[in-house]
C-alpha positions, -999 to 999 in steps of 0.1 A, spaced: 155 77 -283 169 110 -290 147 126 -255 134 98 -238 164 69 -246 184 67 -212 185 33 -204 159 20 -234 156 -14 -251 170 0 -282 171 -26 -314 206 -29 -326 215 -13 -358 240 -35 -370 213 -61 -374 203 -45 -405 233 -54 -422 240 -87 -406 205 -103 -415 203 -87 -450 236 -106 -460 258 -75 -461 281 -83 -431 319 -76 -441 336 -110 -426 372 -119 -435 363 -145 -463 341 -119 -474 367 -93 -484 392 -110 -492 416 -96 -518 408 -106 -553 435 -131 -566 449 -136 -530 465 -171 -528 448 -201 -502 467 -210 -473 466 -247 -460 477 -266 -433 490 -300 -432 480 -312 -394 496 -342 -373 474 -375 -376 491 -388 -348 490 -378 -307 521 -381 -299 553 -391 -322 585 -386 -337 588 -370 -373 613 -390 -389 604 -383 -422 594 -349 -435 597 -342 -473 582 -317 -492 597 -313 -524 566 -331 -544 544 -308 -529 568 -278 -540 559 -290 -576 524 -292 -578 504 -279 -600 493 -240 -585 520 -242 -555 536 -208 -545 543 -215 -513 559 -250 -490 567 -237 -457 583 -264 -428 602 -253 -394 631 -251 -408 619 -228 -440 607 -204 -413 639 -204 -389 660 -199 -428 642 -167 -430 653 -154 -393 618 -151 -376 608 -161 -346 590 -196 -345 577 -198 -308 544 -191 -296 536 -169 -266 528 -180 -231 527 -168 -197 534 -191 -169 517 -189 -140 533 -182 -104 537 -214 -87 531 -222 -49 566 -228 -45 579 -194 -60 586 -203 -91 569 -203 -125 548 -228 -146 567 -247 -174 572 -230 -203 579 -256 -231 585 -240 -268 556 -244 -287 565 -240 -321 547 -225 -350 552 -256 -374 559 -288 -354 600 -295 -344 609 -326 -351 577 -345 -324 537 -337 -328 518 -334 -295 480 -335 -306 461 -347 -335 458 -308 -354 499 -297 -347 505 -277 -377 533 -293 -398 535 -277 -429 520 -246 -444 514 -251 -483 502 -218 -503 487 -223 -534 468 -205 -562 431 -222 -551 422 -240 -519 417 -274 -537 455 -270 -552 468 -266 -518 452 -297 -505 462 -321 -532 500 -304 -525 499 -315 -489 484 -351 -500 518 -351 -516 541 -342 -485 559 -370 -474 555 -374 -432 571 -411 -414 558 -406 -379 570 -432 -348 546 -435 -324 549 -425 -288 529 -432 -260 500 -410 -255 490 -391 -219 454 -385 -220 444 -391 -185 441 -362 -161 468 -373 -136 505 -369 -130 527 -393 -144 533 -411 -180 559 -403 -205 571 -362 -205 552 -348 -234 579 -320 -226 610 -328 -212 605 -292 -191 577 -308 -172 587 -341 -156 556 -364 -150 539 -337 -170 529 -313 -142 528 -278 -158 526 -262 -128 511 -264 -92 494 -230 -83 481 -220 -48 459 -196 -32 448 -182 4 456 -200 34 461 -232 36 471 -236 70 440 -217 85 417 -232 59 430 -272 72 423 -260 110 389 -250 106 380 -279 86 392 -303 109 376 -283 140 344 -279 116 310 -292 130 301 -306 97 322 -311 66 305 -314 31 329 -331 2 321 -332 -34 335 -340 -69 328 -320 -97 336 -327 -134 340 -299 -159 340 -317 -189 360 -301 -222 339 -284 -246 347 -272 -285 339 -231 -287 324 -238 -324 320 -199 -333 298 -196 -362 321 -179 -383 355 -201 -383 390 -185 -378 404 -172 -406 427 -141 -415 448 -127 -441 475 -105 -452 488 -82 -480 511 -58 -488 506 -24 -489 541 -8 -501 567 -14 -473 537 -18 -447 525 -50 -437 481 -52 -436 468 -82 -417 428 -86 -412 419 -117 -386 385 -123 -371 404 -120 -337 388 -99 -302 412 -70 -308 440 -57 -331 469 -43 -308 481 -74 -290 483 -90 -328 500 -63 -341 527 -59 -316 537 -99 -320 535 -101 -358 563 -72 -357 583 -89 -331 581 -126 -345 589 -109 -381 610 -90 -371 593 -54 -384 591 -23 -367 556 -21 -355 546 13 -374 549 -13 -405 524 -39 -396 484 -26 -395 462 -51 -382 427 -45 -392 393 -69 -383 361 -66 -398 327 -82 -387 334 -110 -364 310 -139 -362 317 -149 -328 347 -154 -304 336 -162 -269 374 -162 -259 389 -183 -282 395 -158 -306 412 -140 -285 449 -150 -288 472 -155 -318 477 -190 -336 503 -204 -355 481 -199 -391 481 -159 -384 518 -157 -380 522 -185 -411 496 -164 -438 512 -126 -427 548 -149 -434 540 -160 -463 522 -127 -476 558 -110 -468 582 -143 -491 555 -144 -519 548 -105 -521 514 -117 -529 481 -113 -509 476 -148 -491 441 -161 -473 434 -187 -447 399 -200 -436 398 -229 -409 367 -253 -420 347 -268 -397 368 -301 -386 399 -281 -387 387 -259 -363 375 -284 -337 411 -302 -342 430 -267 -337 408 -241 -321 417 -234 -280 391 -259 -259 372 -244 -229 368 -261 -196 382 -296 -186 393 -296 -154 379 -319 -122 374 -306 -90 372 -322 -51 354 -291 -33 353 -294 7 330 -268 28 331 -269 64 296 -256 85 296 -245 121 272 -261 149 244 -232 126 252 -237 93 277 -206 89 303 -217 67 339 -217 85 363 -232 52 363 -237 18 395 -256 3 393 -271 -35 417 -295 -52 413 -293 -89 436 -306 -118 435 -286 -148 440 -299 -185 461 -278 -204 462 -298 -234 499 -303 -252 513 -269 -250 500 -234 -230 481 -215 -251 485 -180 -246 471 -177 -208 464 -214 -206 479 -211 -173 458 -186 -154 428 -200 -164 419 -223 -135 443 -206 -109 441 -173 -105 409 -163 -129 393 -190 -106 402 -175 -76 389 -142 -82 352 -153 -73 364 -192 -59 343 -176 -22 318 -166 -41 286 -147 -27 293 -161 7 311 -148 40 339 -177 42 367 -165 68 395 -185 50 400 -209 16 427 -227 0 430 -230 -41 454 -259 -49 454 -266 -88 480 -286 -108 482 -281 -145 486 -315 -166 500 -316 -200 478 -341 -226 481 -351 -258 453 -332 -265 444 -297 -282 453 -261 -259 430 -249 -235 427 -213 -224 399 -187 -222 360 -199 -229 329 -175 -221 336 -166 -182 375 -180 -182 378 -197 -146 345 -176 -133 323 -204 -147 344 -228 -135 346 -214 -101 317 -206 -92 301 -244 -109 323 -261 -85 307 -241 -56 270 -238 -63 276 -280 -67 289 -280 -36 263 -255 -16 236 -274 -33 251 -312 -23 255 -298 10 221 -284 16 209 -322 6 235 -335 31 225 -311 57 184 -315 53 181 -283 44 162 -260 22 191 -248 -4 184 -215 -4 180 -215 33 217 -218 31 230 -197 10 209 -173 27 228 -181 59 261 -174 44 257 -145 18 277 -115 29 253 -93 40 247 -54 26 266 -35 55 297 -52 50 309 -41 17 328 -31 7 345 -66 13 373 -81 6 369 -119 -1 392 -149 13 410 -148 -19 418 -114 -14 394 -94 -39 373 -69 -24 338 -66 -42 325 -34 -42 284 -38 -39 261 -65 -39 224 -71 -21 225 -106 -24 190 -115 -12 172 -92 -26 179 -107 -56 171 -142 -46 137 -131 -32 132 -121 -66 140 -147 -84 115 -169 -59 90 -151 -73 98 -149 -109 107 -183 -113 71 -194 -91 91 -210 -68 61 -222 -50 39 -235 -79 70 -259 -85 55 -288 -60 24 -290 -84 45 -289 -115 64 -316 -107 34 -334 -100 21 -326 -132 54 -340 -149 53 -369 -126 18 -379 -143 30 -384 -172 60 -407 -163 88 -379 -157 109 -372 -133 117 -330 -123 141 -312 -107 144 -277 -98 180 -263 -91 195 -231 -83 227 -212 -85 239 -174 -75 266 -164 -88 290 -136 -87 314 -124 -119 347 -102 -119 349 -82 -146 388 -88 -161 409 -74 -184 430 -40 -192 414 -12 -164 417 17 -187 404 23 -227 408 52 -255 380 62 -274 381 94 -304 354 115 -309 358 133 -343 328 157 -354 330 153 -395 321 175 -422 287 154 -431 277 165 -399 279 130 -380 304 120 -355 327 88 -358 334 72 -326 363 51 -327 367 28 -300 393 4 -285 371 -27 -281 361 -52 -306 325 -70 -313 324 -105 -316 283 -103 -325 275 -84 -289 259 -53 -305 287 -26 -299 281 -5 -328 242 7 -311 253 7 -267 283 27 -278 264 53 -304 232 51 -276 255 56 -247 273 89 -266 235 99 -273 227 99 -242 250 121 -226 253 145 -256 222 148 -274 241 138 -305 211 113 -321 225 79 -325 220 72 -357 243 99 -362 271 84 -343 295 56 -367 312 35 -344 344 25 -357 363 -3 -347 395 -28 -352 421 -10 -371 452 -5 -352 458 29 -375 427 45 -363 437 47 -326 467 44 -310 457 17 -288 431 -1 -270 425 -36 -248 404 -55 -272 376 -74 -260 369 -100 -233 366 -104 -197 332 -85 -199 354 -57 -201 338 -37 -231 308 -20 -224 319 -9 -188 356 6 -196 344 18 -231 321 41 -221 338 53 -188 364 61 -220 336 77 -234 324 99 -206 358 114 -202 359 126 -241 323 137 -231 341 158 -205 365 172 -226 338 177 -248 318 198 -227 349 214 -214 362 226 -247 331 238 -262 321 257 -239 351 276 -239 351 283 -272 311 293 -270 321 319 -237 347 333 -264 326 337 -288 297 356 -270 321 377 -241 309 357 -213 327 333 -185 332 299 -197 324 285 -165 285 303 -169 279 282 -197 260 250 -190 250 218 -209 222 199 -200 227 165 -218 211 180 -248 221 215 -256 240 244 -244 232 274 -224 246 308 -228 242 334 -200 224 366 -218 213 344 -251 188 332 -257 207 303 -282 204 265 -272 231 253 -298 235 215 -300 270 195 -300 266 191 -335 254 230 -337 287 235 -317 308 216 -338 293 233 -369 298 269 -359 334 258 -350 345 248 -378 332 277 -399 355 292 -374 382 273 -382 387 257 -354 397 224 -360 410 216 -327 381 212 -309 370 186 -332 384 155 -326 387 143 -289 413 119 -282 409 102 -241 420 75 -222 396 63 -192 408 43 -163 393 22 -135 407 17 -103 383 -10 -95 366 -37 -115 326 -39 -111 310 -73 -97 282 -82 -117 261 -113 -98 230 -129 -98 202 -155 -92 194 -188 -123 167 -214 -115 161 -242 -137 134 -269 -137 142 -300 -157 124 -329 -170 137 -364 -177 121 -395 -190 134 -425 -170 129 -446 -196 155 -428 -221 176 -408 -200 166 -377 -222 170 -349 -201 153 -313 -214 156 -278 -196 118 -265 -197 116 -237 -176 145 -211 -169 147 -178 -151 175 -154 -141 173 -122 -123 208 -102 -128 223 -73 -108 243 -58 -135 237 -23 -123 223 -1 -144 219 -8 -181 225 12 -211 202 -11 -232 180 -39 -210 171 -53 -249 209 -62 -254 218 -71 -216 190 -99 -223 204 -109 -255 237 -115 -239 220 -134 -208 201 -158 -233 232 -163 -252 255 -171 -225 230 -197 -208 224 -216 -239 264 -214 -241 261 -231 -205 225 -253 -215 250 -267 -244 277 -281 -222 252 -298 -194 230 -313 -218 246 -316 -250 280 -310 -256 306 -337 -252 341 -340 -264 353 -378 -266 394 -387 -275 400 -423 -279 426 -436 -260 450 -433 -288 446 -391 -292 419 -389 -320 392 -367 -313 361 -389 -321 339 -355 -322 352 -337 -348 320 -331 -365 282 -317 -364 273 -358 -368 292 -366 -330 301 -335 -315 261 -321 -302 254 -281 -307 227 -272 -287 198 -262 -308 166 -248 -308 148 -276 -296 170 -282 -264 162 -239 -252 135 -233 -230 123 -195 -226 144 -178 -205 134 -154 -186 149 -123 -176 149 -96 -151 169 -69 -136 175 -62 -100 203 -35 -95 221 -23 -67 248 3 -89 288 -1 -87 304 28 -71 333 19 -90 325 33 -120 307 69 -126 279 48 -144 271 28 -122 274 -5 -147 285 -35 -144 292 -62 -170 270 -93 -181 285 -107 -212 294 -140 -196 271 -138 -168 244 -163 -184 274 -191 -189 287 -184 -150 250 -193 -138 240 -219 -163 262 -248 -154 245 -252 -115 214 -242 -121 213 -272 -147 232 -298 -131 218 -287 -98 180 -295 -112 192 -326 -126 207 -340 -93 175 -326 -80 156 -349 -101 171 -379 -92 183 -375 -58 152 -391 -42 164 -424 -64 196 -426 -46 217 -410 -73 245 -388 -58 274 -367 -80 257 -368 -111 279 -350 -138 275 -334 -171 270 -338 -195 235 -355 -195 234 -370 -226 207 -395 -226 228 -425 -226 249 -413 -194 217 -402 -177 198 -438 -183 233 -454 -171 230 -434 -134 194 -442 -136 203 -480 -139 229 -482 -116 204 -475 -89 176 -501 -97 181 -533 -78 205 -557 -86 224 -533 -107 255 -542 -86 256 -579 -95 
């Protein structure tokens, strides 16, 4: 790796910790003698409080701690969670009803936080809240996803959160109604739970005057700005740290009510306080992904060009927004809403509807999933409308090569993309023309295949610019602090491989240090695919200054012209010398000098542009009529994320995501009764996708580079989830097209895939 490692299937390094048990996760580290945190949660949907009384609680045997509403607003913090409303089509803004940290005087979902009871062990705090006293009148519960029924909020009449709109509407209705054929389909994306492996959890000490709070979250500074706003401490007070994380996928991305509730408590008690979500609680409390339904419309000229593209979707935000609940399904969707396809105009109209349901907000791809679902449906159903071979169409309307860059109907302007290309390849990696025999081979013995497709396209999202600190230590290593945070991904060996690579520094060398808001001033945290891409353009500009700086201080030290000394990736050269020093060589001889300054490198990189990874999923399914048991068997996917740092991990991140996507098509469904409760609350009724429902996945690269970035990258961590959802449902509508079934909808559980398939036989009707 050290000469040869550009670009390299490098095993990660972190794994030898993680898989010999020596992974440093919140619960893990802990403060010895810190006090449990635990939250009473509403039983009800939707009620009144009309009794709330804790004073038995306050007596129990181990309590510390009772906190209610009205404890908190005594203290003179602030009790109301952040959201950001969306722009509306009418000018406005989205509702923006208080959503409080502890309920006010009404709970909205089954999970509102009520009360916050600290006690000396975990068990102690739940026999407390067994003793809190809580009268709740019922009130009728919204759970459909329509206007109308009683306000959960009084700010959002018929509770409409808001009504969002993008492109033009006007141009978009002309050409559909002028349209030589028009294609209209409804598309379901059903609600699924994230279910990290490691739970949320977080907790908080005191450290002298200062304020130390460690979360499991997807980055430290947004945290660490609101806990000193909401408590009202100046911000050089409060140091928010986070440790391993065993998985976010978006969720953990925002603040909840427990963090600001365990750093509160911390501060009243002067004691060390720890909170750990277990399994149910999490599914009751955690953000939700998905759950929105869409009607997609695409109107085809006389040859099959597509003219329009208009979708109506309505969008569950749950009972309250979640931090940027709003922008979800508006304009995260819209980013990539055209797609890979050169549509003159579209027209995004979404309405948010508030249920009495948990918050949704950002889930592996946040609106690019859903997005692009909706559309690779809608291609695919058209195709089967039209008589045509699906890929023939899509091939008929991807923006060709000579036209980028282009800017999309949505208004984003994509900066690459060879768009079939890729598809040829994936036609032959996936044996696209063995598939006829294959399904006759499944056919034989009594099952029925599909084979569907999907190319997608992803925006990469997030903060444009990153820091990064490069300090050469006295060990004779380099720490590389960093402004993104793993959630599992492999961070610690791209980052300390991508530093290797352009400076000869071996990687195992290089720490990579991350999540702790006192060891760099500030950084965007991770999500959006945003990491690997603006981290190491961060990176290449301290590589820069690097370069820059040392050979300065080389020129100096040998009489020469700075701008004569080179570096090659690996070593310096030194007009008249016959000396190839190292970095680390450098950084030696420099501070034997005493010069200090030159070793630690403080930058900020920026992007102008966001990079546009896309690519090409097939997946072959096989279901037995007789059960409805639907199993993906084959999968490929070939992936233009430019070039790769590490192909081992881009894969890893591919396999994850799809299973992610696998796991809400064939597995995952959340059910509410009609009263609120969530009836899936556990690993008994709520299905994880597990080893048995993965087929092999297959993966391959096929890069065209983004000139909007020096490297050249692009990113994938959500990629696998964006393609997954077509290429299943697609290969399950596939499968049963031919026996009348039309709009099939995930998830295919066996039960709702037997139900189509019995719908159809004769004299299902009657």
């Amino acid at each position: 790796m050290e000469k040869f490692g550009k670009s390299q299937p490098v095993k990660r390094f972190e794994d030898q910790r993680f898989l010999t048990g020596h992974g440093r996760y919140v619960d893990d580290i802990a403060p010895k003698g810190a006090l449990f945190g635990y939250v009473l949660r509403s039983t009800v949907a939707h009620g009144e409080i009309t009794t709330l009384d804790v004073s038995a609680a306050r007596e129990a045997e181990g309590v510390h701690l009772v906190l209610t509403l009205a404890d908190l607003e005594a203290e003179g913090i602030e009790v109301g969670m952040d959201s950001d409303p969306i722009d509306t089509v009418d000018g406005g803004e989205g509702a923006q009803p208080e959503r409080p940290i502890l309920a006010r005087d009404r709970v909205r979902f089954v999970g509102e936080p009520i009360a916050f009871i600290v006690a000396e062990t975990l068990a102690q705090a739940k026999d407390a809240a067994e003793l809190i006293e809580v009268e709740i009148d019922d009130l009728p519960v919204h759970m459909a996803l329509v206007e109308g029924g009683e306000a959960i909020h009084p700010e959002a009449p018929g509770n409409l959160a808001f009504e969002y709109g993008k492109g033009d509407r006007e141009a978009t209705e002309a050409a559909i109604a002028a349209a030589t054929h028009v294609v209209t389909v409804d598309v379901e994306d059903n609600r699924v739970i994230v279910n990290s492996m490691e739970p949320r959890g977080c907790f908080a000490e005191l450290d002298g005057n200062r304020l130390h709070f460690c979360v499991n979250g997807q980055g430290v500074w947004g945290t660490k700005k609101r806990l000193a706003r909401m408590l009202g401490l100046d911000r050089a007070d409060v140091r928010v740290t986070t440790p391993d994380v065993g998985g976010g996928f978006g969720m953990k991305g925002f603040d909840y009510p427990e963090y600001i509730l365990t750093a509160q408590a911390t501060r009243m008690l002067g004691k060390p306080v720890r909170w750990t979500a277990d399994r149910t609680e999490s599914m009751l409390s955690d953000n939700a992904g998905r759950d929105l339904v869409s009607t997609a419309t695409l109107a085809f000229d006389a040859d099959l060009r597509l003219t329009a593209y208009r979708v109506e979707s309505m969008a569950n935000q749950g009972a309250y927004n979640s931090e940027f609940s709003q922008h979800i399904q508006t304009e995260l969707f819209s980013k990539v809403m055209p797609g890979v396809y050169d549509i003159p105009t579209a027209w995004l109209h979404v309405k948010g509807i508030y249920t009495n349901t948990t918050q949704t907000d950002a889930y592996r791809g946040a609106g690019r999933p859903e997005a692009i679902f909706v559309l690779e449906r809608a291609m695919d159903h058209a195709a089967r409308e039209l008589g045509v071979d699906p890929r023939d169409l899509r091939r008929r309307n991807f923006i060709p090569p000579a036209k980028f860059p282009y800017t999309s109907a949505t208004g984003v302007t994509y900066d690459v993309g060879d768009f079939d290309k890729v598809l040829t390849r994936t036609e032959a990696e996936a044996d696209l023309a063995g598939f006829a025999a294959r399904r006759e081979a499944s056919q034989a013995q009594g099952l029925l295949r599909g084979l569907g497709l999907c190319y997608y396209i992803e925006s990469i999202l997030g903060d444009k610019d990153e820091r990064v600190k490069v300090v050469f230590e006295e060990d004779g290593g380099v720490a590389l602090y960093v402004g993104t945070q793993s959630n599992g991904q492999g961070h610690e060996t791209v980052y300390a491989q991508f530093l290797a690579d352009h400076t000869g520094i071996p990687a195992d060398r290089i720490r990579v240090v991350q999540g702790d808001s006192d060891l760099i001033a500030r950084g965007g945290g991770t999500g959006g695919s945003r990491s690997v891409t603006t981290q190491n353009n961060a990176t290449l500009v301290a590589v820069g200054t690097m370069k820059t700086r040392f050979a300065a201080f080389l020129a100096e030290e040998n009489g020469v012209d700075a701008a004569e000394v080179s570096f090659d990736d690996e070593t310096f050269r030194i007009p008249g010398s016959n000396q190839t020093p190292t970095m680390l060589e450098v950084a030696e001889l420099a501070r034997g000098k005493g010069r200090e300054d030159l070793l630690t490198i403080a930058e900020t990189g920026e992007l102008e542009q966001m990079s546009f990874p896309n690519g090409c999923h097939v997946a072959e399914v096989e279901i037995d009529p007789e059960t409805g048991v639907t199993k993906v068997v084959r999968y490929t996917v070939v992936d233009d994320f430019g070039n790769l740092i590490n192909p081992m991990l881009a894969e890893g991140q591919v396999h994850g995501g799809v299973a992610q996507g696998i796991g809400q098509t064939i597995t995952e469904r959340v059910v509410h009764d009609e009263t609120g409760q969530l009836l899936t609350a556990s690993y008994m009724d709520y299905a994880m996708p597990r080893a048995y429902d993965m087929p092999w996945i297959t993966f391959h690269s096929e890069p065209t580079p983004s000139v909007n970035n020096p490297m050249g990258m692009k990113g994938c961590g959500e990629a696998g989830t964006v393609g997954a959802l077509a290429a299943v449902s697609n290969a399950v509508q596939d499968a049963l097209w031919d026996l009348g079934v039309r709009g099939v909808q995930a998830p295919f559980t066996p039960e709702r895939v037997w139900r189509m398939l019995q719908e159809t036989r004769p004299g299902a009707a009657a």
